[in-house]
C-alpha positions in Angstrom: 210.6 -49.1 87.7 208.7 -48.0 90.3 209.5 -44.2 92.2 209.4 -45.3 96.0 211.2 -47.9 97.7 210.1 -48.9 101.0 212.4 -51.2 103.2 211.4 -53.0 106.0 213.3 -54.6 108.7 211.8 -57.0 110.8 212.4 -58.1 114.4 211.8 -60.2 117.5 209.0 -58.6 119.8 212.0 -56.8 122.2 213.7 -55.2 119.2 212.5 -52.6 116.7 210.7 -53.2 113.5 211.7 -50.6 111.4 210.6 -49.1 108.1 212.5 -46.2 105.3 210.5 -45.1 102.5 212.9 -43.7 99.8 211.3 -41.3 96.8 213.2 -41.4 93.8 213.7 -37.8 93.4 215.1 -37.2 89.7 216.2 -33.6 88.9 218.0 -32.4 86.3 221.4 -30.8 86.6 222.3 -28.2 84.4 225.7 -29.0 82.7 228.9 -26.9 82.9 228.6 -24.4 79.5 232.6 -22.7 80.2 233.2 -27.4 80.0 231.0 -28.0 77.5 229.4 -30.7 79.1 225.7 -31.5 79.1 223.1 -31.4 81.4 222.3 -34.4 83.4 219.3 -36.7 84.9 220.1 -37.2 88.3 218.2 -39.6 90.9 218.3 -38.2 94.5 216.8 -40.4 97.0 214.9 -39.1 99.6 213.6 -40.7 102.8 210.4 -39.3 103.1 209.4 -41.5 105.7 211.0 -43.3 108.8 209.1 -45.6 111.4 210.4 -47.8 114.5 208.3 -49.9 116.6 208.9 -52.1 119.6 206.8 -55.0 120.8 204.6 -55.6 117.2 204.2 -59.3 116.4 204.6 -60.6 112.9 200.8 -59.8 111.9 200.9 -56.4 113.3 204.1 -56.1 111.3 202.4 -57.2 108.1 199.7 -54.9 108.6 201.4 -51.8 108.8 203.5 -52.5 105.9 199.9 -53.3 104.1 198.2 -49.7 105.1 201.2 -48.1 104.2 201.3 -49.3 100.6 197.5 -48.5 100.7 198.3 -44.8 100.0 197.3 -43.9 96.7 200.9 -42.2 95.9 202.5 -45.4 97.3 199.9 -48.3 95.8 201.3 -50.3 92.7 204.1 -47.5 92.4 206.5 -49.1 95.4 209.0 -52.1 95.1 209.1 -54.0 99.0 212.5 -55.0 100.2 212.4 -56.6 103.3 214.9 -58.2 106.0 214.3 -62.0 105.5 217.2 -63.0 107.9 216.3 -65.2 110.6 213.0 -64.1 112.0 211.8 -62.6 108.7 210.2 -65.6 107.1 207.3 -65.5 108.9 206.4 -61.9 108.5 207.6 -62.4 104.8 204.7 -64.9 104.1 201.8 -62.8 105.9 202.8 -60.0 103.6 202.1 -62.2 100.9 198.8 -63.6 102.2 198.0 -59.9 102.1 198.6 -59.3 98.3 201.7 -58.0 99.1 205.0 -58.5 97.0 207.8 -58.1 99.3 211.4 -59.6 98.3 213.4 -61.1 100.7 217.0 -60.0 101.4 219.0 -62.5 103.3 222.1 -61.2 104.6 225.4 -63.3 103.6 228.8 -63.9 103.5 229.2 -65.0 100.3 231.8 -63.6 97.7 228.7 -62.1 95.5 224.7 -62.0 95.7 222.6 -64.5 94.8 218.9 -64.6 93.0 216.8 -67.7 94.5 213.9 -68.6 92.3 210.4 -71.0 93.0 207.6 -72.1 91.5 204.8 -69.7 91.9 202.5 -71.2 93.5 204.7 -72.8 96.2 205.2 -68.6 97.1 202.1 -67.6 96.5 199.8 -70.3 97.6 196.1 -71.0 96.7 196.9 -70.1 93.3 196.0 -71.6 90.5 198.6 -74.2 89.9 202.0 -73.1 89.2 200.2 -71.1 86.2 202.6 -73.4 84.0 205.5 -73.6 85.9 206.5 -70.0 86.4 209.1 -69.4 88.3 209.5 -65.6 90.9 211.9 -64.6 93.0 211.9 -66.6 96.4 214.6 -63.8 98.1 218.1 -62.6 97.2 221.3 -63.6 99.5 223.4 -60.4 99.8 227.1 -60.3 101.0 226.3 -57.9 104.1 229.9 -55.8 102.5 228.3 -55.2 99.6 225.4 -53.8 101.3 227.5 -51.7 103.1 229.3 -50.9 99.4 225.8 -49.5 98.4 225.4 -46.9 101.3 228.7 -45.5 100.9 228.2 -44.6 97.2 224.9 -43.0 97.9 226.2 -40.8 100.9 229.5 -40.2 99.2 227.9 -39.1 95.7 225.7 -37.1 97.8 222.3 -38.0 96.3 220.7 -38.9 99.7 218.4 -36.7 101.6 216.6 -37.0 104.7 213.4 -35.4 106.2 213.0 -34.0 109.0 211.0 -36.3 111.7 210.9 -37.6 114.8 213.6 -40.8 114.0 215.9 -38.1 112.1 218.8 -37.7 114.5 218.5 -41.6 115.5 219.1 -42.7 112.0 222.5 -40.2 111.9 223.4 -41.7 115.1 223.1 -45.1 114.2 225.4 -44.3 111.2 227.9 -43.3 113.5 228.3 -45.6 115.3 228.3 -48.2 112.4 231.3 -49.9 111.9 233.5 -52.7 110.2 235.0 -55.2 113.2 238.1 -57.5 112.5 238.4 -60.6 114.0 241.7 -60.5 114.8 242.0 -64.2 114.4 240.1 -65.1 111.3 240.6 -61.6 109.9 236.7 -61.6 108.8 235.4 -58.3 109.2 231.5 -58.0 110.4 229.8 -55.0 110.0 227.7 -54.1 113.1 226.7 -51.6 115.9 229.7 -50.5 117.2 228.3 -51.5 120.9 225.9 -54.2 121.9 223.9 -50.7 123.7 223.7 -49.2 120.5 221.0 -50.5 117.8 221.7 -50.6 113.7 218.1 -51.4 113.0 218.0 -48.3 110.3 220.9 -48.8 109.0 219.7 -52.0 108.3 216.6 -50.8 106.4 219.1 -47.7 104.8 221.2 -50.5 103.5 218.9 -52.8 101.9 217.0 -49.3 100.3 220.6 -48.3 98.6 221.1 -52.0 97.5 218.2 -52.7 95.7 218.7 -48.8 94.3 222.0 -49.9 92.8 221.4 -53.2 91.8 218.3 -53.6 90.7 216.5 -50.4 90.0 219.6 -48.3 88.3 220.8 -51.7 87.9 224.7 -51.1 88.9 224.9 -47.9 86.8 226.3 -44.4 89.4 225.8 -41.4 88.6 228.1 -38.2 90.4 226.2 -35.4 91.5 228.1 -32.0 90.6 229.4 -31.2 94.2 230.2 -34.5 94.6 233.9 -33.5 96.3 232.3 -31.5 98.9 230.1 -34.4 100.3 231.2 -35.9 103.5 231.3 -39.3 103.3 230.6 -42.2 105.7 233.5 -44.6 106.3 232.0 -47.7 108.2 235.6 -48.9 107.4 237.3 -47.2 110.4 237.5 -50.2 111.6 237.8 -51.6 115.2 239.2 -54.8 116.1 237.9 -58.1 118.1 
């Protein structure tokens, strides 16, 4: 698999297109000799990068994810997850028109997520064919709890680490004010910025990183980092009720 993730979420011309880059960081933990137990491989994740932009149309979109993957540490050593709710289809295909590889996560409320499959050339058009009927992954439909599932465990078992930058303390505030709301009524629960004023856009990108991290890269497999009871954890669960 490859050692950065980079997840993109993309928006209408008056919200923010945002970006995380995640480094799988894997260090290895000594083991506890008085216990007897082992040393251990651990994957940290770190979020080397984080971008927002405001007013960029789907091209310019698409061509900042396309110099970013340009960098030589970052170029065929980076899987693309990328918002494909709503608006994201069309920034989705000029990613591809630029040789990039980007997979789609639709945001759901199914009970579980779902793999969507196409021929490959009806993806990648002005191929060759279907190159005899291969099939790729169109996008993935993700239950938006089990996104939120995903980015608990990784701030709970402490493994994520964030850089210092210029969207540091926006990305911390977002999480805050994250939350799970109960229709009162239907008893759904929607997870959301807790106030229309307040935007989610990286916890969007945060969430999709820590999903793909789970389920497709460690492929559903934790791991408990040493301190792991001294970790606060983030509890998007205090919910509030509509």
């Amino acid at each position: 698999m490859h050692e950065y993730i980079l997840s993109v979420d993309i928006a209408k011309k008056r919200d923010f297109f945002a970006i995380l880059l995640f480094h799988d960081n894997a260090q290895l933990e000594p083991g506890n000799k008085t216990l007897g137990t082992s040393d251990r491989l651990i994957h940290y994740y770190d979020i080397k990068l984080i971008e927002k932009y405001q007013g960029l149309g789907y091209e310019e979109m698409a061509d900042r994810t396309a110099t970013l993957l340009q960098n030589p540490k970052l170029r065929m050593n980076t899987d693309l997850v990328v918002d494909g709710t709503g608006v994201g289809d069309a920034a989705v295909e000029l990613m591809r028109k630029r040789g990039l590889y980007p997979t789609p996560i639709i945001f759901s409320g199914g009970e579980k997520p779902q793999e969507h499959y196409a021929e490959f050339g009806s993806i990648f058009k002005g191929t060759q064919g279907n190159i005899n009927g291969a099939k790729i992954l169109e996008y993935i439909s993700v239950p938006k709890k089990d996104l939120v599932d995903a980015g608990k465990v990784m701030i709970q078992q402490g493994r994520l680490r964030v850089a210092p930058g210029k969207w540091n303390e926006d990305f911390k505030t977002q999480l805050s004010k994250f939350k799970g709301k109960v229709n009162e009524n239907t008893k759904n629960t929607k997870y959301e910025a807790e106030t229309e004023k307040d935007h989610d856009d990286l916890v969007v990108v945060y969430l999709m990183g820590a999903w793909w991290i789970f389920n497709r890269k460690e492929k559903g497999i934790p791991e408990q980092t040493a301190d792991q009871n001294a970790t606060v954890g983030w509890e998007p669960d205090d919910y509030c009720y509509v």
